[in-house]
N, CA, C and O of each residue as an XYZ file, in Angstrom:
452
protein
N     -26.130      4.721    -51.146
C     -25.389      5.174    -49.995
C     -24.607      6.427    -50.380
O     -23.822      6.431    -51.328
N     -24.880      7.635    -49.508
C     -23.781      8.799    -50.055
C     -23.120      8.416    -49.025
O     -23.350      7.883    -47.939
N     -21.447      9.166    -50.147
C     -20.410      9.321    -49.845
C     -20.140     10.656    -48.793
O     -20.690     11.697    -49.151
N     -19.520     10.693    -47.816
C     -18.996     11.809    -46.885
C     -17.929     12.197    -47.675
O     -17.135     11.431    -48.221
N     -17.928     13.928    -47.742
C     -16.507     14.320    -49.009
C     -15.468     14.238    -47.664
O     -15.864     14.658    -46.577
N     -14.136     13.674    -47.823
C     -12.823     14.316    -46.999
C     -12.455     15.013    -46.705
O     -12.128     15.795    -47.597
N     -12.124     15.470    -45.220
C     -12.462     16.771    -45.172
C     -10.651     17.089    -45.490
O      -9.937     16.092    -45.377
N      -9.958     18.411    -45.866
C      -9.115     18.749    -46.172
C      -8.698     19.882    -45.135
O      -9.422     20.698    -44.566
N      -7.163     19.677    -45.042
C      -6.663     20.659    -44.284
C      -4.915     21.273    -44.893
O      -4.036     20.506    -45.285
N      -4.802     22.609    -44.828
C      -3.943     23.150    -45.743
C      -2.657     23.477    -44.764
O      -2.581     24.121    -43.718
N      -1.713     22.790    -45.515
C      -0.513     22.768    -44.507
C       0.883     23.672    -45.256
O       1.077     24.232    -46.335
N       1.212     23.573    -44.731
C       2.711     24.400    -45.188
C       4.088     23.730    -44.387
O       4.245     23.691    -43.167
N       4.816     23.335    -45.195
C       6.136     22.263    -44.792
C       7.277     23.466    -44.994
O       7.424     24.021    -46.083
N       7.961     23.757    -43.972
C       9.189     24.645    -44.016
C      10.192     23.548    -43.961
O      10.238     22.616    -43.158
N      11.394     23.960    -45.462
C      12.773     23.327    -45.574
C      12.360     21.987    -45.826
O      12.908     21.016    -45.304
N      11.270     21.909    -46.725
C      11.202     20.419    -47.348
C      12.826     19.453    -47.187
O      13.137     18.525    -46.441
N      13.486     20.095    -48.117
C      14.395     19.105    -48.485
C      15.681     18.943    -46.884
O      16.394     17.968    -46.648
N      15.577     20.344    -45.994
C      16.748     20.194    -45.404
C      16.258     19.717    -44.061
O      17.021     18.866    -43.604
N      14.980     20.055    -43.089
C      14.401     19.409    -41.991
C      12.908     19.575    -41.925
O      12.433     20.315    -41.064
N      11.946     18.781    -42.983
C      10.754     19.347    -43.082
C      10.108     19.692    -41.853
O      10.502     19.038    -40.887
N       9.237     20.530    -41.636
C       8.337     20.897    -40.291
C       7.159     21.468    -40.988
O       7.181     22.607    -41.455
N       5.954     20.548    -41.072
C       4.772     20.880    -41.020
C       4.314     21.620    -40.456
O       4.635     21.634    -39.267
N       3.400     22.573    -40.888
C       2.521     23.863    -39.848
C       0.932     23.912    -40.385
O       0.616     23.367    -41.442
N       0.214     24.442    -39.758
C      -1.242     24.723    -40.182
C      -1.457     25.866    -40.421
O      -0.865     26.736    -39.783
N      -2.488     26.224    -41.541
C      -2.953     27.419    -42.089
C      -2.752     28.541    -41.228
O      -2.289     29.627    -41.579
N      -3.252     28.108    -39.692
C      -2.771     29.608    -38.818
C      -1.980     29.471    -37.851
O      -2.189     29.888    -36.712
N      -0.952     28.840    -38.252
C       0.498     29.024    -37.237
C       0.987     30.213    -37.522
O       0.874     30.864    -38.561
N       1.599     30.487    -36.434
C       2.732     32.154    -36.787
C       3.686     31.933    -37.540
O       4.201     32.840    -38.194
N       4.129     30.585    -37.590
C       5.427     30.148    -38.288
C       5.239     30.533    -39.969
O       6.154     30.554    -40.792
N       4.096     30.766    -40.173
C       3.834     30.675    -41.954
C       4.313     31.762    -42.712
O       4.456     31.752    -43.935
N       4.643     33.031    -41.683
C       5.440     34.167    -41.768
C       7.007     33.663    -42.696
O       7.684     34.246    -43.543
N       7.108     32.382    -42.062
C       8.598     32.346    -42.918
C       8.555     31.404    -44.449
O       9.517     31.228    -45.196
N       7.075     30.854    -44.650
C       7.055     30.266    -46.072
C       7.837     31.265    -46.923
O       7.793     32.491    -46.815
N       8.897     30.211    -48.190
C       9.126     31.161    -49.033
C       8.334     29.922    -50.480
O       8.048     28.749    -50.240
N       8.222     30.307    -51.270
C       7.204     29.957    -52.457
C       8.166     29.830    -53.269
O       9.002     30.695    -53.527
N       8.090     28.581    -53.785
C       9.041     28.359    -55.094
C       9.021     29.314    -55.506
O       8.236     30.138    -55.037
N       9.925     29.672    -56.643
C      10.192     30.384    -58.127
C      10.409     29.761    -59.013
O      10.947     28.697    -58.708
N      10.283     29.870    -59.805
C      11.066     29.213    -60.991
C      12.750     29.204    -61.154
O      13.449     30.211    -61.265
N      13.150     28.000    -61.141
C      14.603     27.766    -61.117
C      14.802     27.789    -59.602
O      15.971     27.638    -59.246
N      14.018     27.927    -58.775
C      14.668     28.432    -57.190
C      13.751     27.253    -56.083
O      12.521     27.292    -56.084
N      14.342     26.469    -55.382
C      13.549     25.863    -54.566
C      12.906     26.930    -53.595
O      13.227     28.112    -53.714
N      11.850     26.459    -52.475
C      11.173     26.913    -52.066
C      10.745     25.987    -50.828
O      11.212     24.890    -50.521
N       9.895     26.605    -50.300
C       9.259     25.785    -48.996
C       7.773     24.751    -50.070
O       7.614     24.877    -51.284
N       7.193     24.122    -49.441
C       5.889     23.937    -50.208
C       4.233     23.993    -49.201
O       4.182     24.024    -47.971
N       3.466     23.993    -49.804
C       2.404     24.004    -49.619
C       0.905     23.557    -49.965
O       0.510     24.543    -50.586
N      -0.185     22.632    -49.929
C      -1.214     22.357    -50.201
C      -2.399     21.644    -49.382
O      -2.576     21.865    -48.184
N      -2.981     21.002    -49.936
C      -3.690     20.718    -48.789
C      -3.900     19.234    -48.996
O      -3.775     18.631    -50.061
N      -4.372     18.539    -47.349
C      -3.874     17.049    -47.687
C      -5.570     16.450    -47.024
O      -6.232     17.327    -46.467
N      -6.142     15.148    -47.094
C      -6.684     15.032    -46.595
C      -6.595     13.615    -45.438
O      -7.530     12.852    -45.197
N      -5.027     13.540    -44.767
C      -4.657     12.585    -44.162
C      -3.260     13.227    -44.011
O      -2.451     13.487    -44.901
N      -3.166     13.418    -42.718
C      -1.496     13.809    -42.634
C      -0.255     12.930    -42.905
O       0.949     13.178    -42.966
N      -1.179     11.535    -43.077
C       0.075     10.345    -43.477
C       0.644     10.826    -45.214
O       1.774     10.529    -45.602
N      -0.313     11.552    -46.047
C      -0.046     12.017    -46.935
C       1.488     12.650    -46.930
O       2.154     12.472    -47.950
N       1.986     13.272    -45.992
C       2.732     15.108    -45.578
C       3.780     13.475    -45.094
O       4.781     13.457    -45.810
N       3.752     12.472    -44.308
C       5.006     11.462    -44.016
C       5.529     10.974    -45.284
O       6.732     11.171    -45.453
N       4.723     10.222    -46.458
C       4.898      9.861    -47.621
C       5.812     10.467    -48.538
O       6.733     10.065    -49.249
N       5.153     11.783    -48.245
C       5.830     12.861    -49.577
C       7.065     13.695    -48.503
O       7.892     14.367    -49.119
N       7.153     13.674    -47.456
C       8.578     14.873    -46.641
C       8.945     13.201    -45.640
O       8.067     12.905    -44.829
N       9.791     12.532    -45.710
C      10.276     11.709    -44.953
C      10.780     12.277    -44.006
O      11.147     13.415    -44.296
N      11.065     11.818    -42.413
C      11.161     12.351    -41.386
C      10.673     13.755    -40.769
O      11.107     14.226    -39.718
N       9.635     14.385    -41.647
C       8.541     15.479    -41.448
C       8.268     15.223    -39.894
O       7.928     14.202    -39.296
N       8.548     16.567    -39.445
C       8.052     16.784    -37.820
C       6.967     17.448    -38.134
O       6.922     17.952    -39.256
N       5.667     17.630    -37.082
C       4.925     17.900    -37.423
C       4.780     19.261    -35.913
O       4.986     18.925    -34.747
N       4.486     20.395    -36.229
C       4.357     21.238    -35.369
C       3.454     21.174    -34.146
O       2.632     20.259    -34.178
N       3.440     21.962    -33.076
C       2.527     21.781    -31.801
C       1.029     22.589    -32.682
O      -0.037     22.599    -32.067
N       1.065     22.915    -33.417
C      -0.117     24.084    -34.223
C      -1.113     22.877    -34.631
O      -2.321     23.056    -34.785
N      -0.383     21.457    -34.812
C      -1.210     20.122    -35.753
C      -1.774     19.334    -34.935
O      -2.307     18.296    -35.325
N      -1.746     19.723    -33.578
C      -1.243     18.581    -32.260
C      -3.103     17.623    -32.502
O      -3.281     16.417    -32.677
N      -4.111     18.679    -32.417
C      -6.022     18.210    -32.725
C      -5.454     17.497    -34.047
O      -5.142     16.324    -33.841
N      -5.217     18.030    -35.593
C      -5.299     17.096    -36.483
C      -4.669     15.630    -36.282
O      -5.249     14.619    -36.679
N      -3.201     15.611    -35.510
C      -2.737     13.997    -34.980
C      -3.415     13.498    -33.991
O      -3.462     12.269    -33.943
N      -3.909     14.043    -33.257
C      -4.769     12.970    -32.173
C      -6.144     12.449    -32.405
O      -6.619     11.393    -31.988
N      -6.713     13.380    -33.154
C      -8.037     12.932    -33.173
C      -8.281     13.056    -35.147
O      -9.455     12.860    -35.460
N      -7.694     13.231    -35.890
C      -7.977     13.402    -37.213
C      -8.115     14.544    -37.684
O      -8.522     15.384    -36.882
N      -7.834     15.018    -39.150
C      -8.619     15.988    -39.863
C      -9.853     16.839    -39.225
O      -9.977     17.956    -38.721
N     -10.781     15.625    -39.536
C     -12.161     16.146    -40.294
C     -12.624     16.702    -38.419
O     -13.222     17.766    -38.257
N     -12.355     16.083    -37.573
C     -12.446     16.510    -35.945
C     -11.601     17.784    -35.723
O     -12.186     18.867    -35.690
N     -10.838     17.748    -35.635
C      -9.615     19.055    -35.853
C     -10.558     20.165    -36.637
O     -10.659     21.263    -36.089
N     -10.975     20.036    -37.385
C     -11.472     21.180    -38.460
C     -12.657     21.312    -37.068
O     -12.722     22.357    -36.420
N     -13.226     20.533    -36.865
C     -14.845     20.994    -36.438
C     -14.085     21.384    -35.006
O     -15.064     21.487    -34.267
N     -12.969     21.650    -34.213
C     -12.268     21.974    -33.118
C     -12.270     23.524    -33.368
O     -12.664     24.499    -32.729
N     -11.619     23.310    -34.655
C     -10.303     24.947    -35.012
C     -12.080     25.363    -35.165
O     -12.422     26.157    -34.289
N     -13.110     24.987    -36.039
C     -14.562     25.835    -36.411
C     -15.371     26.563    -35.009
O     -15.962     27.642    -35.058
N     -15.222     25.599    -33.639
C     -16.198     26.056    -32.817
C     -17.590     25.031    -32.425
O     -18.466     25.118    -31.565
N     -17.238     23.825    -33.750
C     -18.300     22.848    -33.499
C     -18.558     21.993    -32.841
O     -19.643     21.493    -32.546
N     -16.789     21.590    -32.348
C     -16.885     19.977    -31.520
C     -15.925     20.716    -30.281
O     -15.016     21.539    -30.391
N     -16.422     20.173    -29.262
C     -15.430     20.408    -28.086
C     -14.167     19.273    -28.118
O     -14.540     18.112    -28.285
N     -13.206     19.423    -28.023
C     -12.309     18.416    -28.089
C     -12.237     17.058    -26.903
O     -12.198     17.360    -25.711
N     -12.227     16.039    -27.184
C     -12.587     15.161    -26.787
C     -12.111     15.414    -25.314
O     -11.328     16.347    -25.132
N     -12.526     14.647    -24.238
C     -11.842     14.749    -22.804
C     -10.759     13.763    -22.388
O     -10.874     12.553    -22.579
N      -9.806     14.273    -21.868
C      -8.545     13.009    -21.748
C      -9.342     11.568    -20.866
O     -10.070     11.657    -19.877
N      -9.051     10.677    -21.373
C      -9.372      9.693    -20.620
C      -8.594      9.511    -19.076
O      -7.477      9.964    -18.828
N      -9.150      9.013    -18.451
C      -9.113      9.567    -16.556
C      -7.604      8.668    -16.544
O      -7.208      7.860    -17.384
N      -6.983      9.096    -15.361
C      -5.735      8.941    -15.293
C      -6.115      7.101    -14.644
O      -7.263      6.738    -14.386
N      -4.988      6.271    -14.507
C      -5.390      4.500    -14.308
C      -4.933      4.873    -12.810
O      -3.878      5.500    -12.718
N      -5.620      4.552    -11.633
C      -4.935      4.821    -10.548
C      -3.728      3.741     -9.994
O      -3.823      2.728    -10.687
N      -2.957      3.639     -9.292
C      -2.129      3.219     -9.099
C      -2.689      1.671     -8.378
O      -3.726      1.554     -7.725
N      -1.743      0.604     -8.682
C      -1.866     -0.484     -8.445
C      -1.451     -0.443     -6.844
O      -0.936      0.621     -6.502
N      -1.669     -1.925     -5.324
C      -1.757     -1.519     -4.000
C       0.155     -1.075     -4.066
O       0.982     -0.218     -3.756
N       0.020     -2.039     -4.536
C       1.890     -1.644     -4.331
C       2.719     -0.556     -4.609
O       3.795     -0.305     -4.067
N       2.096      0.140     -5.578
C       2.453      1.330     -5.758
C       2.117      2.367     -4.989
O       2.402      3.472     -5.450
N       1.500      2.321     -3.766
C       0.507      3.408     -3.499
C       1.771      4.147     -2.252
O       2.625      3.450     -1.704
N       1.653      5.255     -2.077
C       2.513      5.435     -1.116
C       1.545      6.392     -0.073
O       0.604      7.146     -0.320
N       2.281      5.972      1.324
C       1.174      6.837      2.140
C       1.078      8.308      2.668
O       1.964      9.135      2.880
N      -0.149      8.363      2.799
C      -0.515      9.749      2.775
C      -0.009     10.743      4.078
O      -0.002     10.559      5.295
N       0.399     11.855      3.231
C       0.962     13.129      4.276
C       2.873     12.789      4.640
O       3.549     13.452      5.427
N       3.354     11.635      3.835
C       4.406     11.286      3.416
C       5.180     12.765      2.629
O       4.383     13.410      1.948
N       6.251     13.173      2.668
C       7.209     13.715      1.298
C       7.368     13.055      0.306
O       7.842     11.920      0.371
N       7.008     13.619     -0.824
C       7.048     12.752     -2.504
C       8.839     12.216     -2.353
O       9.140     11.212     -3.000
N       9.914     12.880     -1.538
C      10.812     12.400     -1.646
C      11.269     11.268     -1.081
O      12.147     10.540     -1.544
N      10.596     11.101      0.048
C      10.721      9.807      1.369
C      11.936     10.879      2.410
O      12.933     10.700      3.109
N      11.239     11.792      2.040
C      12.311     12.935      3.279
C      11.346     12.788      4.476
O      10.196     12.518      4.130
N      11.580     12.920      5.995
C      11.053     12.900      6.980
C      10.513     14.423      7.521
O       9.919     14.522      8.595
């Protein structure tokens, strides 16, 4: 049986230690990574292949609107999104309203007359 490799995606966490915020390789936000130094903290950066990875290691890590395909549908889907390969899935249809809920038609959404 072959193995499928994981697919990987490269993130960048601004203010690890003070309010982490995850971003993706092409957010605009990456403009403000600063890169360790030596002796000097820094923002960080690498690549993960599970974003539960990026919760583990930055506790209370927000994760940017740039990640929104990698949290809903995964990585390895996300990648084939951001590539051009997969169309992103379609929202599942809205549940229509139960009888009691229904209000009648040509009514004001407010119950104004």
């Amino acid at each position: 049986m072959e193995l499928i490799p994981a697919e990987e995606l490269f993130v960048v966490v601004l203010c690890p230690r003070l309010a982490p915020m995850a971003h993706g390789s092409g957010c605009s936000f990456r403009h403000l990574f600063l890169p360790p130094r030596p002796g000097q903290e820094g923002d960080w950066s690498g690549t993960v292949t599970d974003l539960d990875q990026i919760r583990v290691r930055f506790p209370g890590v927000l994760f940017h609107t740039c990640l929104r395909d990698a949290l809903q549908y995964g990585i390895r889907q996300a990648n084939a999104i951001a590539a051009g390969l997969d169309p992103p899935p379609s929202p599942s249809p809205p549940v229509p309203p139960s009888e009691g809920e229904r209000r009648s038609r040509g009514g004001h959404p407010y119950g104004r007359a």
